[in-house]
C-alpha positions in Angstrom: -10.4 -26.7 -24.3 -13.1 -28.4 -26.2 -16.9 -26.6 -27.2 -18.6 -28.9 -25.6 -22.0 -29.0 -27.1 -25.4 -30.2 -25.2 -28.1 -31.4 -27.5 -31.9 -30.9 -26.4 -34.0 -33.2 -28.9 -37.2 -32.2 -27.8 -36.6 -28.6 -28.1 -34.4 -30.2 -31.9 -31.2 -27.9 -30.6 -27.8 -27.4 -29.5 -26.1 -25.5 -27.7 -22.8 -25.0 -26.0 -22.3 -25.7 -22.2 -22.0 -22.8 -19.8 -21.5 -22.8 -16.5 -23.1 -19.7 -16.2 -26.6 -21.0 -17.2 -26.2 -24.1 -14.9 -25.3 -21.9 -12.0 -28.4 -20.1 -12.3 -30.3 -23.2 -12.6 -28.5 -24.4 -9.5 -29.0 -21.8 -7.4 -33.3 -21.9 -8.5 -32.5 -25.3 -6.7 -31.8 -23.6 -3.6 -27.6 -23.5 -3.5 -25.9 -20.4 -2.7 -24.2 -18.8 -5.4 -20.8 -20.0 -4.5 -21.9 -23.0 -3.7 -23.7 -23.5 -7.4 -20.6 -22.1 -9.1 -18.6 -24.4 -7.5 -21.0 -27.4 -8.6 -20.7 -26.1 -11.9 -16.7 -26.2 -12.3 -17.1 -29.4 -10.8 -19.6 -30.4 -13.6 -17.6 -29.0 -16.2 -14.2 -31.0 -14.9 -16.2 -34.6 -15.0 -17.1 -33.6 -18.9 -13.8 -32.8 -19.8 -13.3 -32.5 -23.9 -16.4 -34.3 -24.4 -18.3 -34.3 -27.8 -22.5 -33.6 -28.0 -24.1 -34.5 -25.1 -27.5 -35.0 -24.6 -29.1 -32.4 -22.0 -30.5 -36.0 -20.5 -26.8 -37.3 -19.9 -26.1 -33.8 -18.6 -28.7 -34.1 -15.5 -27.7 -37.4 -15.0 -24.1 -36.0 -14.3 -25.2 -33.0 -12.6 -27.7 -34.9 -10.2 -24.7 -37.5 -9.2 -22.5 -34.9 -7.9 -25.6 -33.5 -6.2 -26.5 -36.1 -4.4 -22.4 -37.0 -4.0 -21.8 -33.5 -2.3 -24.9 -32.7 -0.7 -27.7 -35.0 -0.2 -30.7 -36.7 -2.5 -33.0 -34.2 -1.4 -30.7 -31.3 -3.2 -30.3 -33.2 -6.2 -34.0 -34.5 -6.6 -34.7 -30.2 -6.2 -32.3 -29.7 -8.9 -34.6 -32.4 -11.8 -37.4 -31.4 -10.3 -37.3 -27.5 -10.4 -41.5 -27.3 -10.4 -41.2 -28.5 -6.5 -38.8 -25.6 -5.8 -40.3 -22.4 -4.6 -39.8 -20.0 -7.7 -37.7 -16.7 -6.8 -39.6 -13.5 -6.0 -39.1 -10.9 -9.0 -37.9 -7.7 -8.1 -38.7 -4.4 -10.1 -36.3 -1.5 -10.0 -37.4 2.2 -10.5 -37.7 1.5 -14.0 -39.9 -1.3 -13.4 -36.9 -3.9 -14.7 -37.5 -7.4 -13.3 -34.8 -9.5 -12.1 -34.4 -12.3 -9.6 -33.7 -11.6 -5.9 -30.5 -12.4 -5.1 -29.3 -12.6 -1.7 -25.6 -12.3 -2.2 -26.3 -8.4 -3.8 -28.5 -7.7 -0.8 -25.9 -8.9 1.1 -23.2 -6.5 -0.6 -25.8 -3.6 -0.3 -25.6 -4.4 3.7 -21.7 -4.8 3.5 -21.4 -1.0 1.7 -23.0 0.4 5.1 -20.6 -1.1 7.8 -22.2 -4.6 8.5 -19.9 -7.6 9.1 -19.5 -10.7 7.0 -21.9 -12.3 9.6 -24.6 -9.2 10.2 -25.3 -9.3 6.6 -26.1 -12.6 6.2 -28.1 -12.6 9.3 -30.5 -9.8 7.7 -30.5 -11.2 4.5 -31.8 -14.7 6.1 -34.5 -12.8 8.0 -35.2 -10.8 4.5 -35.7 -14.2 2.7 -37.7 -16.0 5.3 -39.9 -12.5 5.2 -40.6 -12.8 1.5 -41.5 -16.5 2.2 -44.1 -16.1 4.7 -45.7 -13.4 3.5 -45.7 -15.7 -0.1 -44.5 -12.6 -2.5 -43.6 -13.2 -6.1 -42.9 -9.7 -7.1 -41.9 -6.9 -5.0 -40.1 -3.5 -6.0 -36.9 -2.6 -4.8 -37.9 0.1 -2.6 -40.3 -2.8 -1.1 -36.6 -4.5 -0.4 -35.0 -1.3 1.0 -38.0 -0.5 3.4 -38.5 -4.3 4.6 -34.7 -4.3 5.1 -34.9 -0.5 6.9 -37.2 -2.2 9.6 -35.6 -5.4 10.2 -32.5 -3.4 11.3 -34.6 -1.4 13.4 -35.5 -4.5 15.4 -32.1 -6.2 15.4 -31.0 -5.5 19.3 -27.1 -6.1 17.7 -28.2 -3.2 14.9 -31.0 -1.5 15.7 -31.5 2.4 14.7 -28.1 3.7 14.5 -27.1 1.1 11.7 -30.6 1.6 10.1 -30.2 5.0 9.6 -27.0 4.8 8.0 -29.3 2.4 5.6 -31.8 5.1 5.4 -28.9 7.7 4.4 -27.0 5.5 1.8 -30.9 4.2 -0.1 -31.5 8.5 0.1 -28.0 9.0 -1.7 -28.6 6.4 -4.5 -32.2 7.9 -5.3 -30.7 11.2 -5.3 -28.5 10.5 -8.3 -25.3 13.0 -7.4 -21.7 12.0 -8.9 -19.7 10.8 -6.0 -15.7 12.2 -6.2 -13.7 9.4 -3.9 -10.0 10.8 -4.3 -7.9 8.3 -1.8 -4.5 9.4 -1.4 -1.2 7.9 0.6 2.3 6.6 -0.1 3.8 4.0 -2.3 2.9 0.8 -1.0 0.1 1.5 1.6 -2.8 -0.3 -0.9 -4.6 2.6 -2.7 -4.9 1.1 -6.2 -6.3 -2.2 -4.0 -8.5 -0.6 -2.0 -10.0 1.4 -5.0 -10.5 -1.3 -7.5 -12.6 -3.4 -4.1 -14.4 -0.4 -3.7 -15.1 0.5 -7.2 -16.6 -3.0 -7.5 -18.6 -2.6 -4.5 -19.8 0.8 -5.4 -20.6 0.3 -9.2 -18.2 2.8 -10.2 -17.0 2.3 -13.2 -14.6 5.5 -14.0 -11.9 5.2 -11.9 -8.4 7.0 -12.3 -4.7 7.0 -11.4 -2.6 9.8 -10.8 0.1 7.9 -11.6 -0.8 6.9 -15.1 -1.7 11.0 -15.8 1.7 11.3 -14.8 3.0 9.2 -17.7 1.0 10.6 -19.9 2.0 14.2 -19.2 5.8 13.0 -19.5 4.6 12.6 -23.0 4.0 15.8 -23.1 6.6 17.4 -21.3 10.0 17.1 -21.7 12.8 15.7 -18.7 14.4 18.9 -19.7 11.6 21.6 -18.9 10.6 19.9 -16.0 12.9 16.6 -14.8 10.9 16.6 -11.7 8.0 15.1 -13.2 10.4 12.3 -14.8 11.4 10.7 -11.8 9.3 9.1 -8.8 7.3 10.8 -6.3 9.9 10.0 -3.4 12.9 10.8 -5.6 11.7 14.6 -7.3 13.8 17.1 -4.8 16.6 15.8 -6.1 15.6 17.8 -10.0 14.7 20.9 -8.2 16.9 23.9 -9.5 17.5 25.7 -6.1 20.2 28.3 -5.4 22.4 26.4 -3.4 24.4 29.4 -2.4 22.0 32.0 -1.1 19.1 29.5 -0.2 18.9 27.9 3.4 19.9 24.3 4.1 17.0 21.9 3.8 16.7 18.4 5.6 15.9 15.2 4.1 12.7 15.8 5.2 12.0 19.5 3.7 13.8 18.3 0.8 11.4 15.4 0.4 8.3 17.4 0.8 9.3 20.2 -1.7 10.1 17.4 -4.1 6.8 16.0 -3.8 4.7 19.4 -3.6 6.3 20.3 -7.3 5.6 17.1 -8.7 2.2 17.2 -7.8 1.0 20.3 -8.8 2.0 19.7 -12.4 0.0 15.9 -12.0 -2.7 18.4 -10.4 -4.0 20.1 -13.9 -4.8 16.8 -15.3 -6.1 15.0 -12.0 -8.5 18.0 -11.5 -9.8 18.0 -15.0 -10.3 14.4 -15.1 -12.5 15.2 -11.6 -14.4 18.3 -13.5 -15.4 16.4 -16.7 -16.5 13.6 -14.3 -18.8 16.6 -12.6 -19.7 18.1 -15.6 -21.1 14.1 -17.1 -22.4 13.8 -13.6 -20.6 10.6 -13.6 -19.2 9.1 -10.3 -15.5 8.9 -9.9 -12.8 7.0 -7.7 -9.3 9.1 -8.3 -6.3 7.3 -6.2 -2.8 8.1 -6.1 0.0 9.8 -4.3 -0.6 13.1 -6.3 -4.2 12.4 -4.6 -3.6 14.9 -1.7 -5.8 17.0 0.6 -7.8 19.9 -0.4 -7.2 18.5 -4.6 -11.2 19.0 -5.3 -11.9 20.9 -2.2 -12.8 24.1 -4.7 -14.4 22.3 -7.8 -17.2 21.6 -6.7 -19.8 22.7 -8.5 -23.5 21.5 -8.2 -24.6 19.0 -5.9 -21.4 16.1 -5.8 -20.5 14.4 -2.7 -16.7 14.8 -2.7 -15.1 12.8 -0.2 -10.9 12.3 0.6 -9.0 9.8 2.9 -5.5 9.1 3.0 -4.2 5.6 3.5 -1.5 5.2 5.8 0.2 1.5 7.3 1.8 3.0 10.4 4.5 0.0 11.2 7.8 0.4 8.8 8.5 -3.5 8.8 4.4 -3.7 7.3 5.4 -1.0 4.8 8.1 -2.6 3.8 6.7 -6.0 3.2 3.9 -4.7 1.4 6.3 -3.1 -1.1 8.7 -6.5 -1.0 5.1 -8.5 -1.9 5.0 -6.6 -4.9 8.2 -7.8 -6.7 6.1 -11.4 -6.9 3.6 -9.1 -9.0 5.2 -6.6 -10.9 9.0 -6.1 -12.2 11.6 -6.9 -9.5 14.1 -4.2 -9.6 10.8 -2.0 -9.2 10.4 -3.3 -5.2 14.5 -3.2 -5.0 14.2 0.1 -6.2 11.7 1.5 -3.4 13.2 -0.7 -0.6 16.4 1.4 -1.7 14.5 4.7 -1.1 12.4 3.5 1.9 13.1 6.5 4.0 12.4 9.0 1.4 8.4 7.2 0.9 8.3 6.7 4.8 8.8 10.8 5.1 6.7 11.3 2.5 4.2 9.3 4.2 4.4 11.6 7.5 4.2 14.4 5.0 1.2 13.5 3.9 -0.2 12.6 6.9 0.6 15.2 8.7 -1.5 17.2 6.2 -4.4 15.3 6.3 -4.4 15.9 10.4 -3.7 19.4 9.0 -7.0 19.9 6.6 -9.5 17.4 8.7 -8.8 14.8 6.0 -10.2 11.2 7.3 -6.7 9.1 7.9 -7.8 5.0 7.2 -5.3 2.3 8.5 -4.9 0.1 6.0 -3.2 -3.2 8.2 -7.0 -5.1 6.5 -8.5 -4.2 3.1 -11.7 -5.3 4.2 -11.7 -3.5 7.1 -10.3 -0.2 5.7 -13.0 -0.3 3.1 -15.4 -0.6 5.2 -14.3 2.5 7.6 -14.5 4.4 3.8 -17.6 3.6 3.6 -18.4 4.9 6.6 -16.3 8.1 6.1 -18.7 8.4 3.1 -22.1 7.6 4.8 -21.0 10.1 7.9 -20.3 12.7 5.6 -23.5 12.1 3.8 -25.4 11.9 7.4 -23.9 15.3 7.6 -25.4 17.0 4.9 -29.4 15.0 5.2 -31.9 14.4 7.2 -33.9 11.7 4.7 -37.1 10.9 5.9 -38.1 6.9 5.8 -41.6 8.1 3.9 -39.9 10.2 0.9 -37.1 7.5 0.6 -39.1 4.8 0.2 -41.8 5.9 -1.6 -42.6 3.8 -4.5 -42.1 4.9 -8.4 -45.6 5.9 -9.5 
């Protein structure tokens, strides 16, 4: 496509259109952000390959599909931004400015548990808060305290859901690495579930087992060690065993042996990957099925909080549609492949669950991403109400 250029002859310049900067001025207007990108894509449609435009001929457009879409009132906010009440400026700890913005204070609710629906209810009652009481700047401990007591008084919340508020705000002030290693079987959703919540989180490191295990094929040959060449499911089958003098083993035993080797050659790398994360104090989200219990149950050094679930979908037909949906994303004979070795990852599933149940390890149901990522999060902030008792003073005391 097309630069398409807008030309502002008072200011004598011209720049390209971006629907970033028109969002923003959208949403100044008094659209939500989805609603104001929308308008924007919209906007950018109408112009098509257009040459220079004037940033005159630009309103014009943008106030049409205004008024078209919502009402006059919303577009006359949008030319006349002086009427609109300006947003209130929030500080971080390093005394940063930047807009409030509903839809991350929404996200921030979201992280501890709250609904769709509950978060939008305290983000309105947030908004309307800032409104009355006329602020233009507040800090963001201001945001987190204000927030902190309007959960409090919410009969549908009240103190049980603050306090996991109270917890998480004491966790991100506290600065410690956070190790999330989620484990389970081909198919259940980890690489899903860990990219949602890596977003949500504002992790940015985050790690495959499986990808250490290519590179350590690199490194070692098929014929030192053919059980690392081959899929987690599928390894007993490389195992040198003494077939004469050793016991009969079961699908089952044969299986889990398979898997156990595999993994604690993928092991060395996933638990140095976790240490140099430790050591950079740099959170971490490590997912796989080499991700299983107890992996950085004794690396713990210094103050991390180190939490492990393992995903499971507990219906075979849901298993094996999830692994069937991915031959519309990735290579076919891949799906065909672990359709043909469905019972092998089904017992390696009750392996692995069964040693979660074994070491305490949280078990999620992954039948909803959203949901399961939200019981994570709640696996995290129990474990974290485990270990503190934050006071509401301390936590929200502003930067001096």
């Amino acid at each position: 496509m097309a630069k398409l250029l807008i030309e502002d002859k008072e200011e004598d310049t011209v720049v390209p259109f971006l629907r970033g900067i028109l969002t923003r001025s959208l949403q100044q207007a008094g659209l939500s952000f989805q609603q104001a990108y929308t308008v924007a894509d919209d906007v950018r449609e109408v112009l098509g390959d257009e040459r220079t435009l004037s940033k005159l001929e630009l309103h014009r457009i943008v106030y049409k599909i205004l008024k078209n879409e919502f009402d006059s009132k919303m577009a006359d906010r949008y030319l006349r931004p002086s009427g609109v009440t300006p947003p209130v400026q929030v500080a971080d700890m390093e005394g940063r400015l930047a807009p409030f913005s509903g839809e991350l204070h929404r996200r921030d609710l979201e992280l501890i548990g709250l609904s769709l629906a509950e978060s939008l209810k305290v983000a309105g009652k947030l908004r309307r808060h800032l409104f009355r009481e006329k602020l233009t700047q507040v800090s963001s401990q201001y945001i987190a305290r204000v927030t902190y007591q309007l959960l409090q008084e919410m009969p549908s919340l009240g103190p049980a859901v603050a306090q996991r508020w109270l917890v998480w705000r004491e966790f991100l002030r506290s600065g410690r690495p956070l190790i999330l290693v989620i484990g389970g079987t081909t198919g259940c959703g980890k690489s899903t579930i860990a990219t949602a919540l890596a977003d949500q989180l504002g992790i940015v490191r985050m790690q495959s087992t499986d990808l250490l295990r290519e590179v350590m094929r690199t490194m070692l040959s098929s014929e030192q060690y053919p059980q690392l060449h081959t899929s987690s499911y599928d390894a007993w089958r490389h195992l040198l065993r003494d077939e004469e003098n050793a016991p009969p083993l079961t699908m089952a035993q044969e299986v889990e042996e398979g898997y156990r080797t595999q993994a604690e050659l993928v092991t060395v790398a996933s638990r140095a990957v976790i240490e140099r994360a430790l050591r950079e104090r740099e959170s971490l989200i490590i997912e796989g099925v080499h991700a299983y219990p107890e992996l950085a149950s004794d690396i713990a050094d210094g103050d991390p909080v180190i939490v492990h679930v393992m995903l499971a979908v507990l219906k075979r037909r849901k298993l094996k549609q999830r692994i069937s949906g991915r031959a519309t994303k990735a290579v076919k004979r891949r799906a065909k492949r672990y359709l043909a070795h469905f019972d092998e990852i089904w017992q390696l599933q009750s392996y692995l669950l069964s040693e979660a149940d074994r070491t305490n390890t949280p078990i999620i149901i992954n039948d909803d991403r959203d949901t399961a990522a939200r019981e994570i999060m709640r696996t995290l902030l129990d474990i974290l109400s485990a270990g503190i008792q934050p006071d509401p003073q301390s936590v929200f005391t502003e930067p001096d």
